[in-house]
MIDOSE-1310 file (N, C-alpha, C; in nm, 2 decimals, decimal comma, always signed):
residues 280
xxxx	-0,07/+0,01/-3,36/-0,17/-0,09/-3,32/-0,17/-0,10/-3,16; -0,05/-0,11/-3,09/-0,01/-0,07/-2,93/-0,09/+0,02/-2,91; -0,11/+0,15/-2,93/-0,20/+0,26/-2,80/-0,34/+0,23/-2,86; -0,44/+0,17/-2,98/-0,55/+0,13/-2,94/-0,61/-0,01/-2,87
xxxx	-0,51/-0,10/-2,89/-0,50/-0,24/-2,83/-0,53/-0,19/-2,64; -0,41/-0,10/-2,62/-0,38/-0,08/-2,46/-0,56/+0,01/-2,41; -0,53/+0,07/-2,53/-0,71/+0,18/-2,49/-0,82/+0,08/-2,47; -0,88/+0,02/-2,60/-0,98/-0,08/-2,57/-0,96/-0,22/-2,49
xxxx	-0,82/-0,25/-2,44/-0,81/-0,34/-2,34/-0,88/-0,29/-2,23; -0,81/-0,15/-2,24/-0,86/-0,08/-2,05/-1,03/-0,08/-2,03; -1,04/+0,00/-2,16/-1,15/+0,02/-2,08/-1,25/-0,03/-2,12; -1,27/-0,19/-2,22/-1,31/-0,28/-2,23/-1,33/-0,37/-2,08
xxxx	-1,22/-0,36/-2,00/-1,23/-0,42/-1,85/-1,27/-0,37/-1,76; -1,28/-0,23/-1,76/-1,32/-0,14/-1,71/-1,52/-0,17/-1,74; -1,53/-0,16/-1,84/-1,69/-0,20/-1,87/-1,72/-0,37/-1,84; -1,62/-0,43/-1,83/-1,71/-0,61/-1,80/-1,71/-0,60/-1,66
xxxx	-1,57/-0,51/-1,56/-1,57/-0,54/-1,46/-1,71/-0,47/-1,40; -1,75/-0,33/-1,44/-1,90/-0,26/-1,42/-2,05/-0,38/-1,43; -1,98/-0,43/-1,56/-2,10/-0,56/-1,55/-2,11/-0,71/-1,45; -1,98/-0,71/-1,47/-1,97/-0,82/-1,35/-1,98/-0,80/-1,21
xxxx	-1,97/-0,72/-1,17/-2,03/-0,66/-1,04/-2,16/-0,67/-0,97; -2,23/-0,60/-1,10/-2,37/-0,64/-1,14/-2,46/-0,73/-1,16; -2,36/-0,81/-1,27/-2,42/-0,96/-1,25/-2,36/-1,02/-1,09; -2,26/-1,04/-1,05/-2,23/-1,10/-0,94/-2,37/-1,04/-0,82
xxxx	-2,36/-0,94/-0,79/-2,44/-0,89/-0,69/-2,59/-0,92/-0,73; -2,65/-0,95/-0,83/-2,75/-0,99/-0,87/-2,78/-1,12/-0,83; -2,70/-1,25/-0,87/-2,65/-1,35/-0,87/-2,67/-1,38/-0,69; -2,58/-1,28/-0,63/-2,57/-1,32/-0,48/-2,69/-1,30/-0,37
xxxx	-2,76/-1,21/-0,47/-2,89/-1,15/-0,37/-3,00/-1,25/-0,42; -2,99/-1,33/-0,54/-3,14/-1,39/-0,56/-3,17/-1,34/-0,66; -3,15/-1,26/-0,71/-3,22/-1,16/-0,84/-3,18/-1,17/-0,99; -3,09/-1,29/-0,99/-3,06/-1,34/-1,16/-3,14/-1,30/-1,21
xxxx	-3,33/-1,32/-1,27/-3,39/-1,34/-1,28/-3,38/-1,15/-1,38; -3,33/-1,07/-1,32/-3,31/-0,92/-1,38/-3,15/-0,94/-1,45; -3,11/-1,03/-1,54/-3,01/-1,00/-1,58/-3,05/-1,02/-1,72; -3,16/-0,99/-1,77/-3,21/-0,96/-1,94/-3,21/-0,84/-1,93
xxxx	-3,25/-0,74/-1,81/-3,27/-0,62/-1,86/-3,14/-0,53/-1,84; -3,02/-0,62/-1,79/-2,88/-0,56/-1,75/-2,79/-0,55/-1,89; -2,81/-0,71/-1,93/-2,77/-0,71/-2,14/-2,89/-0,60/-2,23; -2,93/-0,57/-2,19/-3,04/-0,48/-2,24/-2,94/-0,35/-2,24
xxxx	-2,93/-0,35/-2,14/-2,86/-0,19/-2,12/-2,72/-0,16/-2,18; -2,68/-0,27/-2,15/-2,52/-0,30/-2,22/-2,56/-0,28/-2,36; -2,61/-0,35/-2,41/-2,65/-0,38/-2,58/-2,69/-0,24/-2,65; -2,81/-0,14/-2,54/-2,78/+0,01/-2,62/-2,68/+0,11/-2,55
xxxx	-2,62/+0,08/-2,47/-2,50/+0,13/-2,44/-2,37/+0,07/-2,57; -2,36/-0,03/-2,60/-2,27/-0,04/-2,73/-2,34/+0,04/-2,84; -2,49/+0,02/-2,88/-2,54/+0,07/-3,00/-2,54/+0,19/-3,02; -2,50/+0,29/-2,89/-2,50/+0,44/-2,89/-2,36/+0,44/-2,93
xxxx	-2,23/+0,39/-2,88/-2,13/+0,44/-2,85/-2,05/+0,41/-3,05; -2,14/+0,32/-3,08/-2,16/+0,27/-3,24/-2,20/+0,38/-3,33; -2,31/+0,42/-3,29/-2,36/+0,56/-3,33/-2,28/+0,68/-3,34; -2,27/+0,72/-3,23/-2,17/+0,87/-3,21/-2,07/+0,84/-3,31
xxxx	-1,94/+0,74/-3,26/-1,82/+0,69/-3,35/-1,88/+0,69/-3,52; -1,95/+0,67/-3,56/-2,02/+0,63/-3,70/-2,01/+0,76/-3,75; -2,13/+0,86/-3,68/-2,20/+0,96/-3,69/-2,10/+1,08/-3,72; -2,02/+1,09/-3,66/-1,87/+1,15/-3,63/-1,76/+1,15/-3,76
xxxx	-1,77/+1,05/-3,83/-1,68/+0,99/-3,91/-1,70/+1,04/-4,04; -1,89/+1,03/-4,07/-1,94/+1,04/-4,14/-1,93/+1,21/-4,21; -1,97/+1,27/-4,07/-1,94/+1,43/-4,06/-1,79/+1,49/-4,08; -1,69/+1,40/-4,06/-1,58/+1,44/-4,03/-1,52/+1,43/-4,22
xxxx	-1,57/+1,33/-4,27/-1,59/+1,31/-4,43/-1,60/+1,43/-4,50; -1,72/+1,48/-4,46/-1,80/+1,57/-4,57/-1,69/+1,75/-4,55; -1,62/+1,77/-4,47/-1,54/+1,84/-4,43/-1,44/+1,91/-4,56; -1,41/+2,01/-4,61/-1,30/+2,04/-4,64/-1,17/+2,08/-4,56
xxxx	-1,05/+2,04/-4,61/-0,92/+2,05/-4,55/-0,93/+2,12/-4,41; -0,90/+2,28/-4,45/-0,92/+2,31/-4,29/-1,04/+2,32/-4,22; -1,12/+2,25/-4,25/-1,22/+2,24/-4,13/-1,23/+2,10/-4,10; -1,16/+2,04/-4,17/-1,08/+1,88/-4,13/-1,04/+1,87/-3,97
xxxx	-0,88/+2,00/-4,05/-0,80/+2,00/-3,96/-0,88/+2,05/-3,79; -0,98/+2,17/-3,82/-1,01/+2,16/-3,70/-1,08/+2,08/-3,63; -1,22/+2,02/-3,72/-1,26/+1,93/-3,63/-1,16/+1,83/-3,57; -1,05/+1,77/-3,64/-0,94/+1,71/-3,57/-0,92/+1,72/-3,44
xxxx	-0,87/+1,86/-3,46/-0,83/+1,92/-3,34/-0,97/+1,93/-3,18; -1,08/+1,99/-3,26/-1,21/+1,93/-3,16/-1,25/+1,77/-3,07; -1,20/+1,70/-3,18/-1,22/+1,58/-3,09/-1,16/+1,58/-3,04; -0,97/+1,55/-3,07/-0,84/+1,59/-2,98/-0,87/+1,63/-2,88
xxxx	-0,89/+1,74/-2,84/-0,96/+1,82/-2,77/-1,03/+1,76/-2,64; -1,14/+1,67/-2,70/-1,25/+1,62/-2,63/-1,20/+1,52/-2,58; -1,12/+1,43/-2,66/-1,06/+1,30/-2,63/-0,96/+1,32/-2,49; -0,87/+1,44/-2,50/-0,75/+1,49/-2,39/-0,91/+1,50/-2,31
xxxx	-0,98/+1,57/-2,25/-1,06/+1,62/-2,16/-1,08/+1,48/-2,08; -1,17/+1,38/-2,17/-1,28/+1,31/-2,11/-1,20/+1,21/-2,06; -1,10/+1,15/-2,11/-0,98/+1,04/-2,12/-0,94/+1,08/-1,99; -0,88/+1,22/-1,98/-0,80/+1,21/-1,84/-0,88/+1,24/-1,73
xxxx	-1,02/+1,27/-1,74/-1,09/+1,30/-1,62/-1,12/+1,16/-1,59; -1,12/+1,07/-1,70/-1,22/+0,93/-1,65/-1,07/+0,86/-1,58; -0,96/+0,87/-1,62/-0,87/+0,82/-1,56/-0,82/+0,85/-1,38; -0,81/+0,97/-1,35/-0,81/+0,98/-1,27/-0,93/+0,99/-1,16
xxxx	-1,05/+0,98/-1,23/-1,15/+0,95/-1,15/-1,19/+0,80/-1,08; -1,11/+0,72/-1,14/-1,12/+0,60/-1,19/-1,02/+0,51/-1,11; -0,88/+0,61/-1,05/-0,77/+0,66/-0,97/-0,82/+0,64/-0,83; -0,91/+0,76/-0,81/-0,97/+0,78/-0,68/-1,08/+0,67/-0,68
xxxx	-1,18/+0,67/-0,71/-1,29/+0,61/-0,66/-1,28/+0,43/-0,71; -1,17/+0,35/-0,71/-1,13/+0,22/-0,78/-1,24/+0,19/-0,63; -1,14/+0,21/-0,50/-1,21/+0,15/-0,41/-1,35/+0,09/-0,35; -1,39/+0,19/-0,41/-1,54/+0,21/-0,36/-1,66/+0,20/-0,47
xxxx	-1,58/+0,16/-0,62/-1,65/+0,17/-0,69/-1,77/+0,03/-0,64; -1,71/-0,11/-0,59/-1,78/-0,18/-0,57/-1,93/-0,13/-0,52; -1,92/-0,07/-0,40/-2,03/-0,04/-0,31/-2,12/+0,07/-0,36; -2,04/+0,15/-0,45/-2,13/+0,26/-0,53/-2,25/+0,19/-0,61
xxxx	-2,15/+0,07/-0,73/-2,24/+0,05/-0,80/-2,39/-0,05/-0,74; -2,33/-0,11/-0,55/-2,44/-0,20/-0,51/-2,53/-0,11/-0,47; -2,52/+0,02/-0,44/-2,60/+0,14/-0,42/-2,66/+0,17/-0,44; -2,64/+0,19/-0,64/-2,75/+0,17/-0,71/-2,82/+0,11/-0,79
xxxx	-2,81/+0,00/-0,77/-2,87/-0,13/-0,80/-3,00/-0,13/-0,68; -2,92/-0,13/-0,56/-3,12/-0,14/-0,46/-3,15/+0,02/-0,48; -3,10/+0,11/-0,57/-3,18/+0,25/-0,57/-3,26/+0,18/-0,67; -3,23/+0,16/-0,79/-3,29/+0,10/-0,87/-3,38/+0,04/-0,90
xxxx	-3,34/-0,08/-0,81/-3,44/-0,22/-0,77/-3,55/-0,19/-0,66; -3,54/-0,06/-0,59/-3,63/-0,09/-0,48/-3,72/+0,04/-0,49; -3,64/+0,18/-0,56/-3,68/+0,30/-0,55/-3,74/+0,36/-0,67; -3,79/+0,27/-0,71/-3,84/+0,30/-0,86/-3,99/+0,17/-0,89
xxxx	-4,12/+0,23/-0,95/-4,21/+0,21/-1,00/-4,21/+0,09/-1,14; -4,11/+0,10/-1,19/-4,10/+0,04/-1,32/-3,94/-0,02/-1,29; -3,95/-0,09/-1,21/-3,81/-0,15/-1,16/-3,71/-0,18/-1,33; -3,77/-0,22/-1,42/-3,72/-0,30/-1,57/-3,60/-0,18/-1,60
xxxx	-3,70/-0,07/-1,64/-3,67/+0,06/-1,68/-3,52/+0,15/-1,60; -3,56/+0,13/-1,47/-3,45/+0,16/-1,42/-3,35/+0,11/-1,38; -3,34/-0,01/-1,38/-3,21/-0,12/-1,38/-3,13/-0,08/-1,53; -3,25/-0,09/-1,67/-3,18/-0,02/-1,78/-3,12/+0,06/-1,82
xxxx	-3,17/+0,14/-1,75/-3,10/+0,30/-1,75/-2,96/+0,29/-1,63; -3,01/+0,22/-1,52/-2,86/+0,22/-1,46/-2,73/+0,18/-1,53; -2,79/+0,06/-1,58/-2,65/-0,03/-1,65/-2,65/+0,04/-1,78; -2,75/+0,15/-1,85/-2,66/+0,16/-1,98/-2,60/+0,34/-1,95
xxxx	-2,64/+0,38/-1,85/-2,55/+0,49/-1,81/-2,40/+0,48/-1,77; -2,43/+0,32/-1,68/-2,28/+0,32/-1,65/-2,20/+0,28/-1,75; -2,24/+0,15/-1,87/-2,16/+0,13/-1,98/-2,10/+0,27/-2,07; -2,28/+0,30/-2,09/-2,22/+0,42/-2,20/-2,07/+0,49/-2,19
xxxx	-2,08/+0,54/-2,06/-1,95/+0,64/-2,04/-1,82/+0,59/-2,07; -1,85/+0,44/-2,07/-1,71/+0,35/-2,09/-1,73/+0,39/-2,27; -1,82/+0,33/-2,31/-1,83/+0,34/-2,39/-1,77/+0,46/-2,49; -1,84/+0,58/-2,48/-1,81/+0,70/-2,52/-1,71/+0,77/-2,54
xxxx	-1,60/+0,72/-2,45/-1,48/+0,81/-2,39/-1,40/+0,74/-2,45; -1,43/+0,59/-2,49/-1,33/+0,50/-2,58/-1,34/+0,56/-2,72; -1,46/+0,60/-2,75/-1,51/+0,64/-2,92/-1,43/+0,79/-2,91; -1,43/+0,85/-2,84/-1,37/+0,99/-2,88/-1,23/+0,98/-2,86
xxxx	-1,17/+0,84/-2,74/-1,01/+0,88/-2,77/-0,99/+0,77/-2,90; -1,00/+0,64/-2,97/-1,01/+0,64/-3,07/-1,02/+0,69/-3,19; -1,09/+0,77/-3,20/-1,10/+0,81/-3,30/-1,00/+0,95/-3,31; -0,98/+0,97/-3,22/-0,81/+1,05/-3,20/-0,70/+1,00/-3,22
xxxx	-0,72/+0,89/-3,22/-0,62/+0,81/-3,22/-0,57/+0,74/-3,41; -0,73/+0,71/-3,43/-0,72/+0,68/-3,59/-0,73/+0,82/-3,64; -0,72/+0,91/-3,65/-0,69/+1,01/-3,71/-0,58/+1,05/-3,72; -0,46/+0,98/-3,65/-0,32/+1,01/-3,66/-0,24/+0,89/-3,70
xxxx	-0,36/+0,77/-3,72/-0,27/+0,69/-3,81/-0,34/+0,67/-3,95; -0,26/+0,59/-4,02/-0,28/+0,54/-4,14/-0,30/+0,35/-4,15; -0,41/+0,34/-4,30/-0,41/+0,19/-4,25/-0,52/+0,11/-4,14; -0,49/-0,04/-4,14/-0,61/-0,10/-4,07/-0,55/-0,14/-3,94
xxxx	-0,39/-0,11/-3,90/-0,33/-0,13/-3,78/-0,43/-0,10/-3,68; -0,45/+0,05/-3,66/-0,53/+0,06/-3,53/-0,65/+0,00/-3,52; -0,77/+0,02/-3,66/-0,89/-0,07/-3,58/-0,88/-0,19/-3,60; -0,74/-0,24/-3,64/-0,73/-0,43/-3,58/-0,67/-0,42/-3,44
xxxx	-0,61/-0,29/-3,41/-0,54/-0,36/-3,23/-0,70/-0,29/-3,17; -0,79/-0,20/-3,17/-0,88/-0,18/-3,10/-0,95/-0,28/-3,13; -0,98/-0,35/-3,21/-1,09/-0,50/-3,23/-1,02/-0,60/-3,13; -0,90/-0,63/-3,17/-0,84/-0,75/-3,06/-0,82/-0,73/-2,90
xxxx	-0,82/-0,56/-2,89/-0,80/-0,51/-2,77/-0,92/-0,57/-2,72; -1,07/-0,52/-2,81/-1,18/-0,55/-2,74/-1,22/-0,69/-2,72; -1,15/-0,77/-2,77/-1,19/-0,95/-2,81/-1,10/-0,96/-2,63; -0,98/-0,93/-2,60/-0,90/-0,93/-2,51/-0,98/-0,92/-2,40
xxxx	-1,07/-0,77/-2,38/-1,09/-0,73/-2,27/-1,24/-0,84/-2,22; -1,32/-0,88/-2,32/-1,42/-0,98/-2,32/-1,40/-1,11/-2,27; -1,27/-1,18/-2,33/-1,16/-1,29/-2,26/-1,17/-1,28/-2,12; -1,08/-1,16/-2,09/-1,05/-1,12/-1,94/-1,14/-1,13/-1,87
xxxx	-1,30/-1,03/-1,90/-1,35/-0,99/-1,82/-1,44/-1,10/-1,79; -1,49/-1,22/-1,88/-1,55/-1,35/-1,87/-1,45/-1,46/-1,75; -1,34/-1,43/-1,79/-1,26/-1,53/-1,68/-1,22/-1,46/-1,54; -1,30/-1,35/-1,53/-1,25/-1,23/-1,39/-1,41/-1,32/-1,32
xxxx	-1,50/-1,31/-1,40/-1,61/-1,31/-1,35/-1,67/-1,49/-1,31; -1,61/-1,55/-1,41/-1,61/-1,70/-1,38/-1,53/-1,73/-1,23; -1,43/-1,64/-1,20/-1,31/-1,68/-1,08/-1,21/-1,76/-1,15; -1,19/-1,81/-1,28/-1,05/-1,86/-1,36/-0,93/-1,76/-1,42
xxxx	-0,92/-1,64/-1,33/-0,87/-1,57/-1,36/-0,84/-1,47/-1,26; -0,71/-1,42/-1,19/-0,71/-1,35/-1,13/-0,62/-1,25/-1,15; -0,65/-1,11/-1,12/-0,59/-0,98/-1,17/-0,57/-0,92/-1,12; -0,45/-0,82/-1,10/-0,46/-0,73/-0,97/-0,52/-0,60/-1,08
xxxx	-0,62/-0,57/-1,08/-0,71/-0,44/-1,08/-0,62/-0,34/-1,10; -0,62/-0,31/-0,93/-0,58/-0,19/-0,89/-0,42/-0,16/-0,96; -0,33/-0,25/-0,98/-0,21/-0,23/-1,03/-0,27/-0,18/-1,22; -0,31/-0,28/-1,25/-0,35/-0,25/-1,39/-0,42/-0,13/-1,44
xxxx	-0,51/-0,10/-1,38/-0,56/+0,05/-1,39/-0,43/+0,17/-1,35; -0,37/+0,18/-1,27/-0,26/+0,23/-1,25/-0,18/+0,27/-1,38; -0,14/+0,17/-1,39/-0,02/+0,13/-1,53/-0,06/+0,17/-1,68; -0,18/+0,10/-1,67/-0,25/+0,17/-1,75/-0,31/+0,34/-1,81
xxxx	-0,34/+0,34/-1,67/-0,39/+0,48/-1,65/-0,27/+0,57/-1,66; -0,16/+0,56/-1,66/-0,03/+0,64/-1,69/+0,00/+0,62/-1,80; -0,03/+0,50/-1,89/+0,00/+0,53/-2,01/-0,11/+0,59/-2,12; -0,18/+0,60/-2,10/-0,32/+0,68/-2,18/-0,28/+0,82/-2,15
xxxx	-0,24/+0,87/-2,02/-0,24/+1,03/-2,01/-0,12/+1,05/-2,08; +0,02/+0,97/-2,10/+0,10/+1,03/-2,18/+0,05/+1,02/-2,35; -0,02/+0,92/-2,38/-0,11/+0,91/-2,50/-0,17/+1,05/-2,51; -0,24/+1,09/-2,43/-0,32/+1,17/-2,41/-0,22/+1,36/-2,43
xxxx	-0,12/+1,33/-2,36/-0,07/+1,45/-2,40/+0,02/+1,45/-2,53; +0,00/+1,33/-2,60/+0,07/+1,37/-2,74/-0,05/+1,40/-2,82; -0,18/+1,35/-2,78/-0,30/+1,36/-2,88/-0,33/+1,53/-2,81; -0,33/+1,58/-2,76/-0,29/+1,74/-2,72/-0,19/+1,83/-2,78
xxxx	-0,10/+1,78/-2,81/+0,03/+1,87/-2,91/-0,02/+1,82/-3,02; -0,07/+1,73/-3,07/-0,14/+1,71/-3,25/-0,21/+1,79/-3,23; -0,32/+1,83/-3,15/-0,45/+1,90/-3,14/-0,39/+2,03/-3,17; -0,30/+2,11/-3,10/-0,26/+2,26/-3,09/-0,21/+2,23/-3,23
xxxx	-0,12/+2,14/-3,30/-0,06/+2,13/-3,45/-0,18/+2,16/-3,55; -0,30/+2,09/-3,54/-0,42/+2,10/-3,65/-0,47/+2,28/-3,59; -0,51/+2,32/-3,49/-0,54/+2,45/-3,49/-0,50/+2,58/-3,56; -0,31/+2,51/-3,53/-0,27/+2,63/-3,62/-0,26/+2,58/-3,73
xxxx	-0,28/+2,47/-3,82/-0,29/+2,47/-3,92/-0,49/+2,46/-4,00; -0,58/+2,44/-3,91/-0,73/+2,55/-3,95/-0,70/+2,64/-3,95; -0,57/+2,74/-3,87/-0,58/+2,91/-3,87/-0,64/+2,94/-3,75; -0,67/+2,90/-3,65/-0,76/+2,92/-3,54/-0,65/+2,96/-3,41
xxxx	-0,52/+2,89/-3,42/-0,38/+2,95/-3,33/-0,27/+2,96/-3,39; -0,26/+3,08/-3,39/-0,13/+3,09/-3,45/-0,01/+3,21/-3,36; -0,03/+3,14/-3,24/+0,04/+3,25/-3,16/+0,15/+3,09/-3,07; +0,29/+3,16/-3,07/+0,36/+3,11/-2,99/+0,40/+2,97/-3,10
xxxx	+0,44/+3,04/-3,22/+0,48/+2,92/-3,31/+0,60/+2,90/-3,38; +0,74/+2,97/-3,27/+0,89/+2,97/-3,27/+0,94/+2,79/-3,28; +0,98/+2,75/-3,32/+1,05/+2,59/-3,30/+1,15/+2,62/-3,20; +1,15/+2,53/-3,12/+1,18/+2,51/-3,00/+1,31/+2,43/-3,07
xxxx	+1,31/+2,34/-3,10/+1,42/+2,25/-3,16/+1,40/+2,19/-3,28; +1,43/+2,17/-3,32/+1,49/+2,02/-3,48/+1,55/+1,91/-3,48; +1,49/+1,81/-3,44/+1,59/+1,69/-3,45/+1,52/+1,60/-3,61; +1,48/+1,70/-3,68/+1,44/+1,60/-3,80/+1,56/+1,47/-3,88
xxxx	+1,66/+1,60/-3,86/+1,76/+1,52/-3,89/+1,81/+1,40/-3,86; +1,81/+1,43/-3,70/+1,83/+1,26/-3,63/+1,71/+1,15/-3,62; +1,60/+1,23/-3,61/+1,51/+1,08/-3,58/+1,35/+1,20/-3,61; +1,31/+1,17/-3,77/+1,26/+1,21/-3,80/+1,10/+1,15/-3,83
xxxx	+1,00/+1,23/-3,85/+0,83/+1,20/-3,79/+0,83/+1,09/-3,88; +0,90/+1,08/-4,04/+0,84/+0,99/-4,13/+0,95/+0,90/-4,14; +1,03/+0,82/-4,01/+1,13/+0,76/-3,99/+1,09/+0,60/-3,96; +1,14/+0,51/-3,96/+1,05/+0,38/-3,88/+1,07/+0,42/-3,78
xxxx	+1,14/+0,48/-3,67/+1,12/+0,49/-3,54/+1,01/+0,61/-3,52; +1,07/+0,71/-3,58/+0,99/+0,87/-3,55/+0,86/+0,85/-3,59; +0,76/+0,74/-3,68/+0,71/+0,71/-3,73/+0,58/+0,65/-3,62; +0,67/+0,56/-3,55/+0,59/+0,45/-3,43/+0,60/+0,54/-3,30
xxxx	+0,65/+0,67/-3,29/+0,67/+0,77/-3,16/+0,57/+0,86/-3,15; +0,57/+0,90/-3,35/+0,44/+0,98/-3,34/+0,31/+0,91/-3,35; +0,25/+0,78/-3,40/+0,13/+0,77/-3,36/+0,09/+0,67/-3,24; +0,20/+0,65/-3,16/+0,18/+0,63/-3,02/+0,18/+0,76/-2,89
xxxx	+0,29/+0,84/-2,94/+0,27/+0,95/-2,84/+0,26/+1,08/-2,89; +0,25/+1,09/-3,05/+0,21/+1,21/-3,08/+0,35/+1,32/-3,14; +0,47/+1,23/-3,12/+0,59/+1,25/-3,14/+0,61/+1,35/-3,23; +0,67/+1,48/-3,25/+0,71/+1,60/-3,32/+0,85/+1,61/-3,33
xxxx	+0,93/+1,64/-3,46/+1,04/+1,61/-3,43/+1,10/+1,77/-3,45; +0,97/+1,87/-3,48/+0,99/+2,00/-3,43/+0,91/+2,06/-3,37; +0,87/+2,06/-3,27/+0,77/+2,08/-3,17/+0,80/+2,27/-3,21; +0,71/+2,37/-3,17/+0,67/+2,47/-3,16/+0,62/+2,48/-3,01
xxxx	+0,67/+2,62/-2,99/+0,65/+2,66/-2,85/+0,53/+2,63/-2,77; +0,41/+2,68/-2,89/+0,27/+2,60/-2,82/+0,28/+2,45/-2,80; +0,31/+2,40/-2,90/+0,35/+2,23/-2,86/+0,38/+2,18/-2,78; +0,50/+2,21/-2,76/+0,58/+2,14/-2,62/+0,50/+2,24/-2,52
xxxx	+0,47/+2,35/-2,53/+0,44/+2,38/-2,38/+0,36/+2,33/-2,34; +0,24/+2,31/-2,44/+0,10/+2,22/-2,36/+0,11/+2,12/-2,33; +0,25/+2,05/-2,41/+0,22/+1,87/-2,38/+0,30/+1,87/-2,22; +0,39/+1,96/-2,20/+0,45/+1,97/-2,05/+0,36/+2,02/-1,94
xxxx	+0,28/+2,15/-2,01/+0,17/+2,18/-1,87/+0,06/+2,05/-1,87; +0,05/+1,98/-1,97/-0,06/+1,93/-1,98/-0,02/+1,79/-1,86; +0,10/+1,74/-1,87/+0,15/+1,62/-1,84/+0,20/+1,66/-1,67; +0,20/+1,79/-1,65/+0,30/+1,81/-1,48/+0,16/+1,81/-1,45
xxxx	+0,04/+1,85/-1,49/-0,12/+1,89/-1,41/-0,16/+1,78/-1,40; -0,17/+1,67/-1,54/-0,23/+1,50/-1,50/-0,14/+1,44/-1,40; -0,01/+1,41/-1,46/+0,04/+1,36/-1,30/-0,02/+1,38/-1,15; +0,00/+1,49/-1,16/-0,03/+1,59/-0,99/-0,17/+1,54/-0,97
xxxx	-0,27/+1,57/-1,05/-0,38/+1,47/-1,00/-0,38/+1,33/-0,97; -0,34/+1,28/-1,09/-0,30/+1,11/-1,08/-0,25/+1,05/-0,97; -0,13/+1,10/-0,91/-0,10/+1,08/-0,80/-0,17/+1,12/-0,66; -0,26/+1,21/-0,66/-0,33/+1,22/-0,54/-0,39/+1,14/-0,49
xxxx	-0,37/+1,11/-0,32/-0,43/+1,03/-0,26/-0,57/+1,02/-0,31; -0,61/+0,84/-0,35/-0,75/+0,81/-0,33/-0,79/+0,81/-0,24; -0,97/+0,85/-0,25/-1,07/+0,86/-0,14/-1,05/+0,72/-0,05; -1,05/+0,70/+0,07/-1,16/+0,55/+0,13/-1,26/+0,54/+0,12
xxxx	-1,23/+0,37/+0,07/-1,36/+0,30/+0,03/-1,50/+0,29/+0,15; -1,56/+0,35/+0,15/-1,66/+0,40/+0,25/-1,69/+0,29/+0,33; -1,75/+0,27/+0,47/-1,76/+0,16/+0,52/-1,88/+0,14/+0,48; -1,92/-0,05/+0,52/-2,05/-0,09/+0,48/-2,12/-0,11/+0,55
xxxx	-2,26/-0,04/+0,51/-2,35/-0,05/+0,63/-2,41/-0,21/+0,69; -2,39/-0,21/+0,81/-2,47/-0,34/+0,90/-2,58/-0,35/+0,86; -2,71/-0,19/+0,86/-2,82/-0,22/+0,83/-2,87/-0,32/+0,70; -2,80/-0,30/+0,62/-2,86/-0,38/+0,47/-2,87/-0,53/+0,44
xxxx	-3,05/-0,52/+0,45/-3,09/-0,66/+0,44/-3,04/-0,78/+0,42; -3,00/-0,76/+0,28/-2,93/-0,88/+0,23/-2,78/-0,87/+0,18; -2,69/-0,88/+0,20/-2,54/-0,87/+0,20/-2,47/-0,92/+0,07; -2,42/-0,91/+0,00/-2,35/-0,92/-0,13/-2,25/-1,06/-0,07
């Protein structure tokens, strides 16, 4: 229930804080008056990211065994990709996200014919991605457990992050961001590299890899996958209590390469220009 609670917290806040920006800078320029077509965008930004997750489920149903296993491994797959690019993208550009998204808001509001249309599309481009990236690591995530645990900690995560992100935006609440995305953001990529060693586990068991499949070790004995502990190891980090050589090696290259990004110096938050009319 912990690694979907922590997922849809993040990036539940990650999407109010995109909105409340939005609304704030709307709010401060005079332009309330466009915040129907901002819940607009949010509203099919959820209904897409409802869709895909649905859609996905549905297909992933009709499946025999190993083509189970591999689509498994496909979203896995997809989920490690998107998850750790948005993370560390998210790393670098925290700073500057403010001024990005005021950017395009007057591209939006000023550079465009059908001003409605394109405020829509701004705000449900930027939700969606929140959106999206949650549905595919999710659903990675409930595929390795069993039970209503996970979509009650992703439901409460997201009741959480709505909490938060309402009292971020009122001012009855204050958060350090930047620490929290951090913290956060280091625990998703080790999520992330156990949902990577299950992935390489379902391939060779579709038959799709089966190279580099020596056991490295056995500790079944001591603390094993269907253990109460080895139990809560593996569908929080993906835990193997005999990892195989492709296993452990991906989850180690996978975890020295995210670090190494992760920790790279963020961009500066770009300076703000004098010229612009009306000021946030």
């Amino acid at each position: 229930m912990l690694v979907p609670f922590l997922i849809m917290l993040r990036e539940g806040i990650e999407a109010a804080l995109i909105v409340g920006i939005i609304a704030s800078y709307l709010k401060q320029t005079g332009r309330g008056q466009w915040m129907p077509a901002v819940w607009i965008g949010v509203l099919l930004a959820g209904a897409l990211a409802l869709l895909v997750g649905g859609g996905l489920e549905l297909i992933a149903a009709e499946f025999p065994q190993k083509q189970q296993e591999l689509f498994e491994s496909v979203i896995g797959l997809m989920a490690v990709i998107i998850l750790s690019s948005m993370v560390v993208w998210m790393r670098k550009v925290a700073r500057s996200l403010k001024t990005e998204l005021h950017g395009s808001l007057e591209q939006a509001l000023a550079g465009s014919r059908n001003q409605t249309l394109a405020l829509i599309a701004m705000v449900f481009f930027a939700v969606a991605r929140e959106g999206l990236e949650t549905v595919f690591f999710l659903l990675a995530i409930f595929q390795q457990s069993e039970g209503f645990s996970a979509p009650l900690g992703a439901l409460l995560g997201l009741l959480g992050a709505v909490a938060i992100g309402l009292a971020l935006y009122r001012g009855s609440l204050k958060l350090n961001l930047s620490q929290f995305f951090r913290w956060t953001g280091l625990f998703i990529l080790v999520v992330a590299a156990g949902i990577l060693a299950n992935s390489m586990r379902s391939l060779h068991e579709a038959g799709v890899w089966n190279s580099l499949q020596e056991v490295v070790f056995d500790i079944s004995a001591t603390l094993p996958m269907d253990g109460p502990v080895g139990s809560v190891l593996a569908g929080m980090f993906g835990y193997q209590d005999a990892p195989t050589v492709s296993v452990l090696g991906a989850w180690a290259l996978y975890m020295a390469f995210a670090l190494i990004l992760f920790f790279l110096p963020g961009k500066p938050a770009p300076a703000r220009s004098t010229s612009t009319v009306t000021q946030p």
